[in-house]
C-alpha positions as CSV (number, residue, x, y, z in Angstrom):
1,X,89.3,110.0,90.5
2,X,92.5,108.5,89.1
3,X,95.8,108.6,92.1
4,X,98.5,110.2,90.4
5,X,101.4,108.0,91.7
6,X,104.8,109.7,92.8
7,X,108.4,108.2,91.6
8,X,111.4,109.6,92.7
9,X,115.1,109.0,90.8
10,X,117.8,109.5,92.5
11,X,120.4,109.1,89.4
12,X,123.9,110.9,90.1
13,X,124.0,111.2,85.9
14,X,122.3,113.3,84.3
15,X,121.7,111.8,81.1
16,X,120.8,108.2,83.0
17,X,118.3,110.6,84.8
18,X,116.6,112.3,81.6
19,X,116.5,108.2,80.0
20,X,114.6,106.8,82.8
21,X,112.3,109.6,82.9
22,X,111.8,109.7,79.1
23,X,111.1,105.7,79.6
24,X,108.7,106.4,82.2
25,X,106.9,109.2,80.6
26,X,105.8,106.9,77.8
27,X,103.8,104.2,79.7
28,X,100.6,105.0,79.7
29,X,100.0,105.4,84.0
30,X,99.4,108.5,85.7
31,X,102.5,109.6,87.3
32,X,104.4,112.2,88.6
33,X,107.9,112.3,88.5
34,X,110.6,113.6,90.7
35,X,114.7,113.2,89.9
36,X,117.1,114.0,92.6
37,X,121.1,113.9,91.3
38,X,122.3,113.7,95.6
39,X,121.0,112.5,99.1
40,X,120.2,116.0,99.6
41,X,117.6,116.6,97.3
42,X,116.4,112.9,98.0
43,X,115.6,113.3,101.2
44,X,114.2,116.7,101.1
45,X,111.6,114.9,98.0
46,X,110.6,112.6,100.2
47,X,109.8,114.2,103.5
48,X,108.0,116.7,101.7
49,X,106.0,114.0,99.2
50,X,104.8,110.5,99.4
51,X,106.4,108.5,97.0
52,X,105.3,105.8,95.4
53,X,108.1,104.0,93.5
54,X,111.7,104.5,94.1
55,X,114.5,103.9,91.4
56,X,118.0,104.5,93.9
57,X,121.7,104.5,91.8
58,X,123.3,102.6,94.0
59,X,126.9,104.6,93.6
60,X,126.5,108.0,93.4
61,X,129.6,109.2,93.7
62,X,132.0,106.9,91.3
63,X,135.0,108.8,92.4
64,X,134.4,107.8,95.7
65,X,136.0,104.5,96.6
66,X,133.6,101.8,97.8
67,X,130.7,104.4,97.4
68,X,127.2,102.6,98.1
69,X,125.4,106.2,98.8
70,X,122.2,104.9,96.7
71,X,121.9,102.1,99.2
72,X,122.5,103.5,102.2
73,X,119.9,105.9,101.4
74,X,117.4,102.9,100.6
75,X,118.1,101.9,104.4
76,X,117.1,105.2,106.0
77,X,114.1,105.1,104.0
78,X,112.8,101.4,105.2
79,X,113.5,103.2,108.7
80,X,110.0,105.8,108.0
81,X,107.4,103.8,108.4
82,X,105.3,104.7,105.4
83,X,108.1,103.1,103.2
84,X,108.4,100.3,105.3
85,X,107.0,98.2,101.9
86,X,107.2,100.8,99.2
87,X,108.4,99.5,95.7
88,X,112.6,100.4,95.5
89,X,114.5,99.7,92.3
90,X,118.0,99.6,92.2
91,X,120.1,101.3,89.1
92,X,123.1,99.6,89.0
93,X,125.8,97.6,87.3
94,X,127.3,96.2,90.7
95,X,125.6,92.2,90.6
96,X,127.3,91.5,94.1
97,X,125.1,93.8,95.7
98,X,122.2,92.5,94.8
99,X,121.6,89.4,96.8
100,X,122.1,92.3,99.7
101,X,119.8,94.4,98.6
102,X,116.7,91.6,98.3
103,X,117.1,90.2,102.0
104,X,118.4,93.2,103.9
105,X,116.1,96.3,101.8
106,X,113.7,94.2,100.5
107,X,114.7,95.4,97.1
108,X,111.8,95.3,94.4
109,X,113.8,95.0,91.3
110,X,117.1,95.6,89.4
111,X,117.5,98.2,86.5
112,X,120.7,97.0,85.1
113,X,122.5,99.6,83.0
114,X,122.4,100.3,79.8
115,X,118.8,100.1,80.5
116,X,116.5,98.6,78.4
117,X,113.2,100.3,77.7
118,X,110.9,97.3,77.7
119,X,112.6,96.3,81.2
120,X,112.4,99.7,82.6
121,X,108.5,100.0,82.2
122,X,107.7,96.3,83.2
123,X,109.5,97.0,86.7
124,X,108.1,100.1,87.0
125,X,104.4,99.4,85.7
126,X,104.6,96.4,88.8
127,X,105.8,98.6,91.1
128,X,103.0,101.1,90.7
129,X,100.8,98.6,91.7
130,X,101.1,99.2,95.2
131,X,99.9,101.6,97.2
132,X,101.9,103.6,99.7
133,X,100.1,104.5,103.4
134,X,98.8,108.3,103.0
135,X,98.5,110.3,106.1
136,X,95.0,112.0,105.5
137,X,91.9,112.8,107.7
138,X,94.2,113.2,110.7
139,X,93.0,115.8,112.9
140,X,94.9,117.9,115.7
141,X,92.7,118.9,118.8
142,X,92.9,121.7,121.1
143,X,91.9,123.2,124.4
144,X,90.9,126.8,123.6
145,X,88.8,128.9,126.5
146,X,87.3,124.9,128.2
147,X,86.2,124.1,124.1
148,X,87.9,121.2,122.1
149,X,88.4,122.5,119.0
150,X,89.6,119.5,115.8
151,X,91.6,120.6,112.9
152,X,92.6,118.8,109.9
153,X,96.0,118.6,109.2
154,X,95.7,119.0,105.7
155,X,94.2,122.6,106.5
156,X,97.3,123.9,108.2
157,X,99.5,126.0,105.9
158,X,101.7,127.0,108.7
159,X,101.8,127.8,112.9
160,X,102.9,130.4,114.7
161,X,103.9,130.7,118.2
162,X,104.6,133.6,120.0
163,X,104.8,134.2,123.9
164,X,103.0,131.0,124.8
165,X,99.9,131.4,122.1
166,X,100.3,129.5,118.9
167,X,98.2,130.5,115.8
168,X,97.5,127.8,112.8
169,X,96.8,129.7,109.3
């Protein structure tokens, strides 16, 4: 079984967002793409996924004076543990940031823009390389009636609590 690997692009524009997922689209890996244009969707994509590969605009919002959004948002990231190491690449045309970026982020790579095609899947093909930490086979137990009963996570579509019962469907 071939793992689909999971990118997200947070890209404030979005005609830098539709290039980079046209670039990526053509290699020849199994991925699945997701494009965020604010923090909002970003973070919402990756509670709610594991993702594999970042690729982080650095200034998404130019009107903004001294904006560094993108790499803010790459530092509350390293803070979850499962993307402690995960691949980030930085979209930018800002080079001062970039020394930054490698010692304080651990920054995988630069997309410099205009991006170049043969650049962007390089970067990207290496990144995909590595393998973010999945949370699978965990199990909840409980204490029903004196019985410990074990149930998968991955089974729970939603709880309930009402009074002081709680259901798991």
């Amino acid at each position: 079984m071939v793992l689909v690997k999971k990118v997200l692009i947070l890209e404030d524009q979005r005609t830098a967002r539709e290039a980079l997922v046209s670039m990526i689209e053509q290699m020849a890996e199994k991925v699945e793409i997701f494009c965020a244009g604010n923090l909002n969707e970003a973070f919402s994509e990756t509670l709610q996924s594991t993702i594999d590969v970042f690729l982080i605009d650095i200034i998404l919002e130019p009107g903004k004076p001294g904006d560094v959004s993108g790499m803010v948002f790459a530092e509350k990231i390293r803070e979850v543990e499962k993307y402690a190491f995960t691949p980030i690449i930085f979209i930018t045309s800002l080079q001062d940031l970039e020394l930054f970026s490698y010692r304080n982020i651990h920054c995988f790579g630069y997309i410099e823009k205009p991006f170049s095609r043969a650049e962007v899947a390089k970067l990207v093909r290496s990144a995909l390389r590595y393998e973010t930490p999945r949370e699978t086979g965990r199990v909840v137990y409980f204490r029903k009636e004196g019985i410990l009963l074990a149930c998968h996570i991955e089974e729970i579509v939603c709880a309930t609590v009402s009074g002081h019962t709680m259901s798991l469907h």
